[in-house]
C-alpha positions, 0 to 999 in steps of 0.5 A, spaced: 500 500 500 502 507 497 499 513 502 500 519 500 501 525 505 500 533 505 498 538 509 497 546 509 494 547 503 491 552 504 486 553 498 491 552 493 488 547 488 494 548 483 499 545 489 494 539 491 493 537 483 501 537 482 501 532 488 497 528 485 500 529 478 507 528 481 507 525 487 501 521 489 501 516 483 499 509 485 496 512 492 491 507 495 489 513 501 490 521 502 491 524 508 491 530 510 493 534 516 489 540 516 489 547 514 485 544 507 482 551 504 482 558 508 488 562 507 488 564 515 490 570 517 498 569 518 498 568 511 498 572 504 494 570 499 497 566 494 496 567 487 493 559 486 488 561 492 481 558 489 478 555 496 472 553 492 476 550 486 481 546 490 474 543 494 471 541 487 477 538 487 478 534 493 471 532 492 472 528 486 479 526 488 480 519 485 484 517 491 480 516 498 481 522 503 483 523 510 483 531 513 485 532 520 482 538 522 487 544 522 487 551 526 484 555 520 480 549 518 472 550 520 465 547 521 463 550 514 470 547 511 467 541 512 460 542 509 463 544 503 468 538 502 463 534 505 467 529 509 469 529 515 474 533 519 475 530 526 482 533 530 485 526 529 485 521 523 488 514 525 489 510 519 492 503 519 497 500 513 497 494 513 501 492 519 503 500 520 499 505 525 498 512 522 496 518 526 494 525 523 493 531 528 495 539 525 499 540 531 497 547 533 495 543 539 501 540 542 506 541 547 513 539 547 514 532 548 506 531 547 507 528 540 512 523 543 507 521 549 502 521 544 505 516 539 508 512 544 501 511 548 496 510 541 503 505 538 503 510 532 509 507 527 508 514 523 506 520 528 504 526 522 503 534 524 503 540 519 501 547 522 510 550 520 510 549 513 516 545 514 518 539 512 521 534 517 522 526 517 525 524 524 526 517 527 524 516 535 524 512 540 522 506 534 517 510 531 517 515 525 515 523 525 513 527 519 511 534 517 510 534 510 511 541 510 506 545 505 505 544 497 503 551 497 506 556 502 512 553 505 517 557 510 525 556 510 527 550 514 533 546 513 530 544 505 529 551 505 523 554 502 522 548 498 515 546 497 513 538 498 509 532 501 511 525 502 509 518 501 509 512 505 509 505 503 511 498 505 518 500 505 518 506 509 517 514 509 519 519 503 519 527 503 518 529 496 519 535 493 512 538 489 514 540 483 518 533 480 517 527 485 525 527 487 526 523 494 529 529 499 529 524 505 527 518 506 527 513 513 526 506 512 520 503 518 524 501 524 525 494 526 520 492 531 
């Protein structure tokens, strides 16, 4: 199984078709860790910003999808995906635990806590727009940074989302699908 993973859309339809276009082939599920639609108040508005179009596309999106509910994502976000938008999305691949949160929520050492007491294998935040795959305690922890508004971080401002498959976890750059970083599964 293949799942695709992005966060921090933030109504940029450009950057989710790019995704699957680039990076998502293959994908047997999606999931999102929030800030799906409205640009948020911290955020310019980007020339691709088009919430309506990008939620027609999500709608139609050919792969199956998840969202974990974001810090600018509300109730009416949710009426007009018409899928729900809980704060934790827990998705099992094959043998492997994912689970999806924003992370605006969390304290430090909170996500390490958290994934160690659900027994997640990969642990996913967004809300920084900046991309991380870590390996702790046994366990995988990524933020795919954002496809649309990134923020400088150790790949700089480059913008991407990531993939995970039976032989690990990949961050990938948007606009080619280049592998930036990959982490195979820990040994259990």
């Amino acid at each position: 199984m293949r799942v695709g993973i992005i966060s921090d859309t933030h109504g940029d339809g450009s950057a989710w078709e790019q995704a699957l276009k680039n990076c998502f082939q293959g994908c047997e599920m999606i999931i999102h860790a929030g800030d799906v639609l409205y640009h948020g108040p911290r955020n310019p508005i980007i020339a691709a910003y088009a919430p309506k179009d990008l939620a027609e596309l999500l709608r139609q999106s050919p792969v199956p999808l998840l969202i974990a509910r974001g810090n600018c994502d509300a109730e009416v976000d949710a009426m007009v995906l018409k899928l729900p938008l809980p704060e934790q999305v827990v998705f099992q691949m094959g043998e492997r635990r994912i689970i999806a949160q924003h992370g605006h929520r969390l304290a430090p050492g909170e996500a390490e806590t958290l994934a160690a007491y659900y027994r997640a294998d990969l642990w996913v935040t967004g809300h920084t727009h900046v991309p991380v795959l870590a390996c702790q305690g046994g366990r995988l922890y990524l933020n795919p940074g954002s496809p649309s508004l990134p923020h400088s971080g150790p790949l700089g401002k480059l913008k991407t989302v990531a993939v995970a498959d039976e032989q690990g976890v990949r961050l990938l750059a948007l606009a080619t699908g280049e592998v930036l970083q990959e982490l195979p599964w820990p040994a259990s």
